[in-house]
C-alpha positions as CSV (number, residue, x, y, z in Angstrom):
1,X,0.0,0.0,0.0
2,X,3.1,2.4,0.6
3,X,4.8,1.7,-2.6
4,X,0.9,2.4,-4.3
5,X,0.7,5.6,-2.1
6,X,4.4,6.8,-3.3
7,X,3.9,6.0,-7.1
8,X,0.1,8.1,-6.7
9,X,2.0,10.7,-5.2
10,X,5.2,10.9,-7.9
11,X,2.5,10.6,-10.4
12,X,0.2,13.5,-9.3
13,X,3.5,16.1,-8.5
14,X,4.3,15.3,-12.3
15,X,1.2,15.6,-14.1
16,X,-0.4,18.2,-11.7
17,X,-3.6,16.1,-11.3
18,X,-5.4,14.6,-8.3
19,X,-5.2,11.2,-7.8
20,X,-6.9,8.9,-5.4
21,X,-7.4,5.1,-4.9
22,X,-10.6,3.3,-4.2
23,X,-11.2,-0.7,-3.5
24,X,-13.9,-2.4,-5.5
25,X,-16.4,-0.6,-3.3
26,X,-15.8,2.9,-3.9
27,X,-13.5,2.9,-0.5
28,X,-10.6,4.4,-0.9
29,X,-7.6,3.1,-0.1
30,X,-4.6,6.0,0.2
31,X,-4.8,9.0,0.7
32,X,-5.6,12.5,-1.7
33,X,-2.9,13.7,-3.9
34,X,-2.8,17.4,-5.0
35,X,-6.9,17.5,-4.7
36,X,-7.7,20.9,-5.7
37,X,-8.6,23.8,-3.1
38,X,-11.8,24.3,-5.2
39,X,-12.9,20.4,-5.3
40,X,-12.7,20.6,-1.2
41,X,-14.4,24.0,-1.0
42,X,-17.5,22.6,-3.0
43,X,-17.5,19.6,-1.6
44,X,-18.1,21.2,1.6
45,X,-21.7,21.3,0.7
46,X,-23.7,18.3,1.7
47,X,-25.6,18.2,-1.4
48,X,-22.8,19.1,-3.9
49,X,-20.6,16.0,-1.8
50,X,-23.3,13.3,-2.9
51,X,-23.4,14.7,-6.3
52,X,-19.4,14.5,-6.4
53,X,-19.3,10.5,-4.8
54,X,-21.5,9.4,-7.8
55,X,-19.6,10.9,-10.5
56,X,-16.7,9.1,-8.9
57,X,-18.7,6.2,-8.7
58,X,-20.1,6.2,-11.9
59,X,-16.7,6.8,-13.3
60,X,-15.4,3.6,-11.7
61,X,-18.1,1.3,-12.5
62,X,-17.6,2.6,-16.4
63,X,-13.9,1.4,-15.7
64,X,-14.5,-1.6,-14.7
65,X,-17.3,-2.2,-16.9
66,X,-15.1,-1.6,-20.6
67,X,-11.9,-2.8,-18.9
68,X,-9.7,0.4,-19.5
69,X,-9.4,4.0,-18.6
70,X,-12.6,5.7,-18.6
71,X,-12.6,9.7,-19.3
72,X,-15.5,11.7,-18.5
73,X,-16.6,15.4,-17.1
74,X,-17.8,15.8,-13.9
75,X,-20.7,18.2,-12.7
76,X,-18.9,21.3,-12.8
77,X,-17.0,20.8,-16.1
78,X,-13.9,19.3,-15.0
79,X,-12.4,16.9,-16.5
80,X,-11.4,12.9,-14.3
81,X,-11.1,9.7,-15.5
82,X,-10.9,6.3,-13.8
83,X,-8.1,3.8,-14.4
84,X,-9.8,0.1,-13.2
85,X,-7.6,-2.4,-11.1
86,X,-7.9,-5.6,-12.9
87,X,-5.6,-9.4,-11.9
88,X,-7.1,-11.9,-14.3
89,X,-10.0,-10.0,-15.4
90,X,-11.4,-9.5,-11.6
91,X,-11.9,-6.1,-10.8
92,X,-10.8,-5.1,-7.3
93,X,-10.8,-1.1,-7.6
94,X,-10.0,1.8,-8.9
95,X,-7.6,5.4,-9.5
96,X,-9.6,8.8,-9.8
97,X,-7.5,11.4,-11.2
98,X,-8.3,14.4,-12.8
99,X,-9.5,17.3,-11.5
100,X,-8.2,19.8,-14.2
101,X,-10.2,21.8,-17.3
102,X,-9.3,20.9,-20.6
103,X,-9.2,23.6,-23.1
104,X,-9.1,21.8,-26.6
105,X,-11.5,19.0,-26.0
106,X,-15.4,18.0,-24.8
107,X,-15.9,15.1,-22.9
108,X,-19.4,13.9,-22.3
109,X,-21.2,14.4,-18.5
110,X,-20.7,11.6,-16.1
111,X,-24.2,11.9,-14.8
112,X,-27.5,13.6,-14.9
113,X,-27.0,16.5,-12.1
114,X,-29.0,19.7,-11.2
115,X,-27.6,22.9,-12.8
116,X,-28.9,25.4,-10.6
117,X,-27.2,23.5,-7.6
118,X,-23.9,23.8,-9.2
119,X,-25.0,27.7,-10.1
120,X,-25.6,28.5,-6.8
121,X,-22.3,27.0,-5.3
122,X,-20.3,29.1,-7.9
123,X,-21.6,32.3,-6.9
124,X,-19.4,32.0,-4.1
125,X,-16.6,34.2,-4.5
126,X,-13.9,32.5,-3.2
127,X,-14.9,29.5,-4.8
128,X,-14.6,31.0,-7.9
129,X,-11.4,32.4,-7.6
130,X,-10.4,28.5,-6.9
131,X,-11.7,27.5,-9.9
132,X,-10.1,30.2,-11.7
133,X,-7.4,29.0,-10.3
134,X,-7.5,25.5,-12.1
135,X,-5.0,25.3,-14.9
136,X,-6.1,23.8,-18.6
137,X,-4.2,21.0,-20.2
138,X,-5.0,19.1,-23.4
139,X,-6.8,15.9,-24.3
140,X,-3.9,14.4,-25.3
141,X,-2.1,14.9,-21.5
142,X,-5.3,13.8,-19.9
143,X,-5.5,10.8,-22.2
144,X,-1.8,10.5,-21.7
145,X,-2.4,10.5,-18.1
146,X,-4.8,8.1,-17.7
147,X,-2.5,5.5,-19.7
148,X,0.6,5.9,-18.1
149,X,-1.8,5.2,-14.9
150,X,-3.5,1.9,-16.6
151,X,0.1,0.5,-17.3
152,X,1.6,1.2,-14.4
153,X,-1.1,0.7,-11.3
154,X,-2.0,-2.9,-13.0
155,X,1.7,-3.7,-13.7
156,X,1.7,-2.7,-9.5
157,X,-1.0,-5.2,-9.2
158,X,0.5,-7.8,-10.7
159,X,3.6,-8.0,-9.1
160,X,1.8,-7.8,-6.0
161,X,-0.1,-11.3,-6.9
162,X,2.8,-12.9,-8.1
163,X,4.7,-11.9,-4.8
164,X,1.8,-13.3,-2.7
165,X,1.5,-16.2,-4.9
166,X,5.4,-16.7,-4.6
167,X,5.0,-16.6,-0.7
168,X,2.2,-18.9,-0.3
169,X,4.5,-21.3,-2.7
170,X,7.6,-20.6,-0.7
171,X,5.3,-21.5,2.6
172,X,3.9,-24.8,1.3
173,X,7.6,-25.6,0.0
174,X,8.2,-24.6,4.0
175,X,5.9,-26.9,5.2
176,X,6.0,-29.6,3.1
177,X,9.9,-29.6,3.9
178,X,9.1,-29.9,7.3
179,X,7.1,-32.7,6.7
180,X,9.3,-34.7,4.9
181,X,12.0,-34.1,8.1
182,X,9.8,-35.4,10.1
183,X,8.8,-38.1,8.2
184,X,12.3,-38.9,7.5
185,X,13.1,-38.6,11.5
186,X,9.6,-41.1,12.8
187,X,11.4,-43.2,9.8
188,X,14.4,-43.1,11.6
189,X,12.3,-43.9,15.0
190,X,10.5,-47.3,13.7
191,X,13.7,-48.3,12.5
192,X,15.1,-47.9,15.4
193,X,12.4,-50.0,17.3
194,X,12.2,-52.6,15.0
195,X,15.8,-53.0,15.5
196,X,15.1,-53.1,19.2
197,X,12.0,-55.4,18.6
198,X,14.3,-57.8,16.9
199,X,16.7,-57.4,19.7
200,X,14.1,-58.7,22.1
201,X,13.1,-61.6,20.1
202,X,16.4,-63.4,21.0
203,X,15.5,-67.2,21.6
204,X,11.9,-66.3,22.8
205,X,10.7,-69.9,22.3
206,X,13.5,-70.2,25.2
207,X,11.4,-67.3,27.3
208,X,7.9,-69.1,26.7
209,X,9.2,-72.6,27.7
210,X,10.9,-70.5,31.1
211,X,7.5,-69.1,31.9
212,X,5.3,-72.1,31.1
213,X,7.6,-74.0,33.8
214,X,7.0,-71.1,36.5
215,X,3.1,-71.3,35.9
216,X,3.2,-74.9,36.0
217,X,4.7,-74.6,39.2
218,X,2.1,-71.9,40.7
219,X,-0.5,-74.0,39.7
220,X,1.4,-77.4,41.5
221,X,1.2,-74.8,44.4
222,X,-1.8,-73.7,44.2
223,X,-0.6,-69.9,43.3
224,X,-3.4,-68.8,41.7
225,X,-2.6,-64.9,41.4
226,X,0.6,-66.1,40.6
227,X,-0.7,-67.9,37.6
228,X,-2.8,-65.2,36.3
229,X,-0.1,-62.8,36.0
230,X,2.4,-65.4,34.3
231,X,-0.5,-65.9,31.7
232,X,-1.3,-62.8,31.2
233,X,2.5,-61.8,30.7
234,X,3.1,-64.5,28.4
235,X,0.7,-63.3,25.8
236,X,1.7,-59.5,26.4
237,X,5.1,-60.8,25.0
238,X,3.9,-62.9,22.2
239,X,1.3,-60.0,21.5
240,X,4.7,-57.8,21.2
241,X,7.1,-60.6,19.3
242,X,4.5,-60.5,16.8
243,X,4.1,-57.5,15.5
244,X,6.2,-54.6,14.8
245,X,5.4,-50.8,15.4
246,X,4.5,-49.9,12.1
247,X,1.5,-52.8,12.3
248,X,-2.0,-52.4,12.1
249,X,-3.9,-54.5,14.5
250,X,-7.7,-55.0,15.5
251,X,-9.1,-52.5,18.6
252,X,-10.1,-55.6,20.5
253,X,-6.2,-56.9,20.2
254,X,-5.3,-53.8,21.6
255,X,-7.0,-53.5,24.2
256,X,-7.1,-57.2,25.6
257,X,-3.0,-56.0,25.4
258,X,-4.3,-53.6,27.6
259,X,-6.4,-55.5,30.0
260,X,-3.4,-57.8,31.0
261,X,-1.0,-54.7,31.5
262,X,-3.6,-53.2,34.0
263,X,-3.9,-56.5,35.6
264,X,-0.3,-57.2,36.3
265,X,-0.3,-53.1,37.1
266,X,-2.4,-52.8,39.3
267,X,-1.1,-56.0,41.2
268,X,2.1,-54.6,41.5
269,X,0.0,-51.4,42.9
270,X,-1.9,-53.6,45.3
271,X,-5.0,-53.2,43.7
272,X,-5.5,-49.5,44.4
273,X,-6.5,-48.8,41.7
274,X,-9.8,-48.6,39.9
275,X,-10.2,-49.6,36.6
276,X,-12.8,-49.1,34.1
277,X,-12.4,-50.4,30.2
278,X,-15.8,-49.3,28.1
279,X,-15.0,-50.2,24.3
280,X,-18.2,-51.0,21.9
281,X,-18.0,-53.8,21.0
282,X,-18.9,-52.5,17.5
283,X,-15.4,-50.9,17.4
284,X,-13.5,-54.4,17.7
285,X,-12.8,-54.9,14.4
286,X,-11.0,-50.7,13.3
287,X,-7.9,-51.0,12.3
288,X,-5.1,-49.1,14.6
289,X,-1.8,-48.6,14.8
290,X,-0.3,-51.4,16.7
291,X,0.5,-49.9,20.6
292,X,-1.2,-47.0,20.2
293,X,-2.6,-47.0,23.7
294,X,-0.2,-48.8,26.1
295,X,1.8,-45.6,26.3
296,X,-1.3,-43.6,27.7
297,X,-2.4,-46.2,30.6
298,X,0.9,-46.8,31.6
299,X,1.5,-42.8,31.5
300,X,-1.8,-42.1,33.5
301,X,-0.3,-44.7,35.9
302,X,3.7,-43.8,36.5
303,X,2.5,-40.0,36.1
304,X,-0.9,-39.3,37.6
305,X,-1.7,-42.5,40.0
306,X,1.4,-44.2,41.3
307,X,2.2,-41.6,44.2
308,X,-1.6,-40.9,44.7
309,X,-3.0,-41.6,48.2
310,X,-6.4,-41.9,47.5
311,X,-7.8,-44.5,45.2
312,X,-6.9,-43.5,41.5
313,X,-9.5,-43.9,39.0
314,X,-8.4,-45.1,35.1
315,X,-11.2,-45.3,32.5
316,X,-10.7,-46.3,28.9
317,X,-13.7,-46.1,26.7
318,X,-14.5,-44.9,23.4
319,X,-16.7,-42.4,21.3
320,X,-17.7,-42.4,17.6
321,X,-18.8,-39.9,14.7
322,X,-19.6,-40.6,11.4
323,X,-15.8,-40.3,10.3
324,X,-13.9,-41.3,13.4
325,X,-13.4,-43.6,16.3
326,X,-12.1,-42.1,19.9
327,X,-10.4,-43.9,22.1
328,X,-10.0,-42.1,25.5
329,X,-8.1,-42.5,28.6
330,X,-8.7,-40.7,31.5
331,X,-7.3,-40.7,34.8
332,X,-8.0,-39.0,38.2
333,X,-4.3,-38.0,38.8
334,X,-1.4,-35.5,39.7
335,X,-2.3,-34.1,36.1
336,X,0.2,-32.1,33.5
337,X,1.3,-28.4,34.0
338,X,0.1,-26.4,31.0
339,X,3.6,-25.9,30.4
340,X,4.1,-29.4,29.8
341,X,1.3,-29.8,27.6
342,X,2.2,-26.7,25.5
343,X,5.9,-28.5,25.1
344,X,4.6,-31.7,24.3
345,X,1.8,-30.3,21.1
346,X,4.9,-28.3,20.3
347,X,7.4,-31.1,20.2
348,X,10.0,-29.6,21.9
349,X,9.6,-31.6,24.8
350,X,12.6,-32.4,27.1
351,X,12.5,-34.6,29.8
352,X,14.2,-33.5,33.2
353,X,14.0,-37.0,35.0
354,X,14.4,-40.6,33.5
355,X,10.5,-40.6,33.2
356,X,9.0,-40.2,29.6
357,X,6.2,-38.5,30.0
358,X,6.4,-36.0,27.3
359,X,8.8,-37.8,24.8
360,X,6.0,-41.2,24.6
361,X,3.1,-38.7,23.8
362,X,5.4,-37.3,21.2
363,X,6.2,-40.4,20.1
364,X,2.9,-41.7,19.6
365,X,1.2,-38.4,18.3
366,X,4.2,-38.7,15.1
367,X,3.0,-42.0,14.7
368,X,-0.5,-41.1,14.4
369,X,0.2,-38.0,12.0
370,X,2.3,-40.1,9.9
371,X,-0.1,-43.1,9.3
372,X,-3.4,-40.3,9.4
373,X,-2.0,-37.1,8.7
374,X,-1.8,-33.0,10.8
375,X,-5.9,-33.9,11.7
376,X,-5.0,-36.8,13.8
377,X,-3.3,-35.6,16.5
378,X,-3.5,-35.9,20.0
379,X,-6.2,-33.8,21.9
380,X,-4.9,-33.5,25.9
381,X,-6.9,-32.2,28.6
382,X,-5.4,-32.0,32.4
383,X,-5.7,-30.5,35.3
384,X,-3.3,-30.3,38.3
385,X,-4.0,-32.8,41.0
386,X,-8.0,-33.4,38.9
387,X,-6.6,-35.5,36.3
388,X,-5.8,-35.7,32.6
389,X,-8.0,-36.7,29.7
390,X,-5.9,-37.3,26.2
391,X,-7.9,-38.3,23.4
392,X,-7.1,-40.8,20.4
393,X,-8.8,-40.1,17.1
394,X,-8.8,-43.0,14.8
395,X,-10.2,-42.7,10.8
396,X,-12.9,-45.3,10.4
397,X,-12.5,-45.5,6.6
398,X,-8.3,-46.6,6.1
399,X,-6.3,-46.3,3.2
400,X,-3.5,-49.1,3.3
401,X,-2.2,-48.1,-0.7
């Protein structure tokens, strides 16, 4: 808008004509240049102002109407025209300029008008002596003029798209850069825990036959508990050995995964804990990524319920729309400082202790934004020492091209 304002100015100080620059509405956009002492004078005049806006208006509208400079004469014989703003054929304003008498030429009337209102506003003597005042120039300059204008305001107007265009490239490029980095670095990531997976798979046939011997021995000793928890920890690991983080499994495999980690949990917690799991069962069957929700129960436990002194509360239920599947975990804990939180959506997240609770929520919300995309990530809701609600959203229709 500056460089517009500068070139209106330069271009008024050269040609001695008033310029001015309106949007597509008639508003204008910069300021006057060089408007004449007698244009202000009569436009002091309520009525002779209205008469003004609509030749101005009329003479826009003509603009934009043929596409190219319009040149008319106003109410009181002075000579404007209107130079549209045009990118692509849209029109999104105009330049007024004019304001001077033309001594070799006739230029039709802009608009019906009332004479006598003029008349009367001329008698005025100092009025007059403005208008006297007003020096004549010749078609050709005005014509000239309003040209020069035309070439330059929509050569102004079309750098000024291809700029924004340019920057709106230049920030997609931007982004999708960033994308590919992160892509490039969760890559990195599930490589990295594949490895690791592998690296746990050493000789498990070894591991099985080790903890089939134990639970045959708690069941020779009537060690029922003792059972249960060597069961259920036998198929947590073969649940693990199976498949590798960048998996898709069922819901229901999930959370049975689930259901044995709270049991052996909340065991090792004495059983302080209460535990509610609320999945429709007409959920079972979505496709998710493969431990997508361990690392929210067992954050909600090491972080919000383990040092708690009353009875800590974990729920894990779900919630559906027409697009997407939720799968929320909620706790009644310690909660996450907002500062926390902000780090974690940010992914900037550094932990201070050997605890993870910011760099596994980061973890997992990369995960889902690379298999889903920027619309799936996590939504987390806490409060100190009320608890913490984080939110999975899961697609129900999956692309797997």
């Amino acid at each position: 808008m500056a460089l517009l304002q500068d070139i209106q100015d330069n271009f008024s100080d050269v040609t001695k004509m008033a310029v001015i620059t309106v949007d597509f509405k008639g508003e204008p956009i910069t300021q006057h240049s060089n408007f004449t002492k007698f244009c202000q004078k009569f436009r002091e005049n309520d009525q002779c102002k209205r008469i003004c806006y609509k030749s101005d208006a009329h003479g826009g509208v003509e603009a934009a109407r043929s596409q190219k400079p319009f040149i008319y004469k106003c109410h009181t014989g002075l000579v404007d025209f209107a130079v549209p703003l045009l990118f692509e054929g849209q029109y999104l304003g105009s330049i007024l300029g004019g304001q001077v008498k033309v001594k070799d030429g006739e230029y039709a009337n802009a608009i019906p008008y009332d004479q006598s209102i003029v008349d009367e506003r001329l008698t005025d003597t100092e009025l007059r002596q403005f208008y006297d005042e007003i020096e004549a120039v010749t078609v050709q300059e005005v014509e000239s003029a309003a040209k020069l204008m035309y070439i330059m305001a929509n050569y102004i107007v079309e750098q000024a798209f291809n700029q924004r265009i340019q920057e709106e490239l230049n920030e997609k490029n931007n982004k999708l850069i960033g994308e590919m980095a992160m892509r490039v670095t969760l890559e990195k990531n599930l490589r990295e825990s594949e490895l690791q997976l592998l690296q746990s798979q050493v000789n498990p046939h070894f591991l099985f036959n080790v903890l089939n011997t134990i639970n045959s021995l708690a069941m020779i000793e009537k060690a029922k508990n003792t059972s249960d928890m060597i069961y259920s920890l036998s198929d947590m690991l073969r649940y693990t050995i199976q498949n590798k983080m960048h998996y898709m499994v069922t819901l229901a495999e999930e959370i049975d995964y689930n259901d044995k980690y709270l049991q052996i949990q909340n065991v090792r917690l004495g059983n302080k804990i209460d535990i509610q799991i609320r999945i429709d069962a007409a959920l079972n069957d979505l496709k998710v990524p493969f431990m997508i929700i361990q690392p929210l129960v067992a954050n909600a436990i090491d972080h919000g319920l383990f040092e708690m002194d009353a009875c800590g509360k974990l729920n894990v239920y779900s919630k559906e729309d027409q697009q997407n599947a939720y799968i929320i975990v909620e706790d009644n804990g310690r909660g996450i400082p907002k500062e926390t939180i902000k780090a974690i959506q940010e992914g900037n997240y550094k932990s201070k202790t050997n605890k993870s609770t910011g760099t596994g929520l980061i973890t997992l919300e990369k995960r889902l934004i690379h298999r889903f995309g920027e619309q799936y990530r996590l939504q987390i809701e806490s409060r100190l020492n009320m608890g913490t609600k984080i939110t999975v959203k899961i697609p129900k229709e999956q692309s797997y091209a």
